[in-house]
C-alpha positions as CSV (number, residue, x, y, z in Angstrom):
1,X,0.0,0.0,0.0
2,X,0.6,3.6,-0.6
3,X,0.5,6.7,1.1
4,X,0.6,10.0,-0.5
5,X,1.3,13.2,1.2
6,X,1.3,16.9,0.3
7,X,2.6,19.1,2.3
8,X,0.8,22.9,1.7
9,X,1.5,26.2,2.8
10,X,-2.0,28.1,2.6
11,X,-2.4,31.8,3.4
12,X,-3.9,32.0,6.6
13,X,-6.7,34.6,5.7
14,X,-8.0,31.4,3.5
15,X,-7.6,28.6,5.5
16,X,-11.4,28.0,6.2
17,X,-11.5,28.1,2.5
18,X,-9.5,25.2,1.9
19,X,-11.0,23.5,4.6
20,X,-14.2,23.7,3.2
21,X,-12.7,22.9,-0.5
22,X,-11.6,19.3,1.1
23,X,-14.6,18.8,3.4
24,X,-17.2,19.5,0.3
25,X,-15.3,18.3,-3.0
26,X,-11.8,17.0,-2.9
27,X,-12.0,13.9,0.1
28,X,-15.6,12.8,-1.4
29,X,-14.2,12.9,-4.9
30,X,-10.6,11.2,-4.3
31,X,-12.9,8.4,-2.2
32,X,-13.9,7.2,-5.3
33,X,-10.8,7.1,-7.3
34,X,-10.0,3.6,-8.6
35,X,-7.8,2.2,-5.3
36,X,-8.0,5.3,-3.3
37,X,-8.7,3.9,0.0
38,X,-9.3,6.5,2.2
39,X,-8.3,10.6,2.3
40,X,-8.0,13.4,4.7
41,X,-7.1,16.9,5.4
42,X,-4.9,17.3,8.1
43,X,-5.1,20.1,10.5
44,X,-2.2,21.2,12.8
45,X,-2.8,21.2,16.1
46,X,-0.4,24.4,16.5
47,X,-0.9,28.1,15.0
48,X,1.0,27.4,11.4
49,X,0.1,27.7,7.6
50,X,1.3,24.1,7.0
51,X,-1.2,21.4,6.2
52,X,-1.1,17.9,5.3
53,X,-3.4,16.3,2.2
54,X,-3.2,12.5,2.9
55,X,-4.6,9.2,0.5
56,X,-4.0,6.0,1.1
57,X,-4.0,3.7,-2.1
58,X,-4.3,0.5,-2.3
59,X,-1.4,0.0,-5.3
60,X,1.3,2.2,-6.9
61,X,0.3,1.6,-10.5
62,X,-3.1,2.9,-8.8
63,X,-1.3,6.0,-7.8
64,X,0.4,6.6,-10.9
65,X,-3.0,6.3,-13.3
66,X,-4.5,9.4,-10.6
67,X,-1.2,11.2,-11.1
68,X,-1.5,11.0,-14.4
69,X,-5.1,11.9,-14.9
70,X,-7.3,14.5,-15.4
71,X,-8.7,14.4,-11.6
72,X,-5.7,14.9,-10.3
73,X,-4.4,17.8,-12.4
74,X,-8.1,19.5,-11.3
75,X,-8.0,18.9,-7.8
76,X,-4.7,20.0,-7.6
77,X,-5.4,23.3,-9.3
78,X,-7.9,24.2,-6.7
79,X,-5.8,23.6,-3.9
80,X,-2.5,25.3,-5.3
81,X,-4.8,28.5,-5.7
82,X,-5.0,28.9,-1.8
83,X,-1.4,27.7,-1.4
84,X,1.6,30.6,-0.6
85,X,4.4,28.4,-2.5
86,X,4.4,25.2,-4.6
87,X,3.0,22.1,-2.5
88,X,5.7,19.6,-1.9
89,X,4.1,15.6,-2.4
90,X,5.7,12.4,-0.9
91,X,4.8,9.1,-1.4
92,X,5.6,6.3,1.0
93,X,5.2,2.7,1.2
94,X,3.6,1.1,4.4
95,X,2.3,-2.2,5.4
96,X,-0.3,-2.1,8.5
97,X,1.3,-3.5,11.7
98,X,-0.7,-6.6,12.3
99,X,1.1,-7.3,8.8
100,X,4.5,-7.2,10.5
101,X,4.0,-8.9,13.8
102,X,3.4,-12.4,14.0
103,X,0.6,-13.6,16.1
104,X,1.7,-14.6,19.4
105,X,-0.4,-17.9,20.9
């Protein structure tokens, strides 16, 4: 499985904006991109501009048709007009623990 991650800066006179852009359109839409298994917009805890967009996807060919797609290329538009500098994206690898750890008997 796959994680993506963009990291945004977002002008803090629009932040309920953006919140509202992920709450209404972007989380509901990537939900039902082909092996998209779950997204959120993450919220610092802390007085900041930097934000956290986070998918989970299920494979990385999965990843790479969204990347390359036309959903992708509109969602991001949207966001990156709220942004104050060019969103940085990682992409990680994970397995869930219980996948790591044996069971004990």
């Amino acid at each position: 499985m796959l994680v993506r991650q963009m990291f945004l800066k977002i002008a803090p006179e629009r932040i309920n904006e953006v919140k509202e852009l992920y709450r209404k359109e972007i989380i509901p839409t990537l939900r039902k991109v082909k092996g998209c298994t779950d997204a959120r917009f993450l919220v610092p805890t802390v007085n900041t501009d930097e934000f956290i967009a986070f998918s989970e996807w299920k494979t990385k060919a999965d990843v790479d048709l969204y990347e390359n797609g036309p959903v992708y290329k509109e969602l991001r538009n949207k966001v990156t007009a709220f942004t104050t500098k060019e969103p940085v994206l990682k992409v990680y690898t994970f397995e869930k623990v219980g996948e790591l750890i044996p069971e004990m008997h």
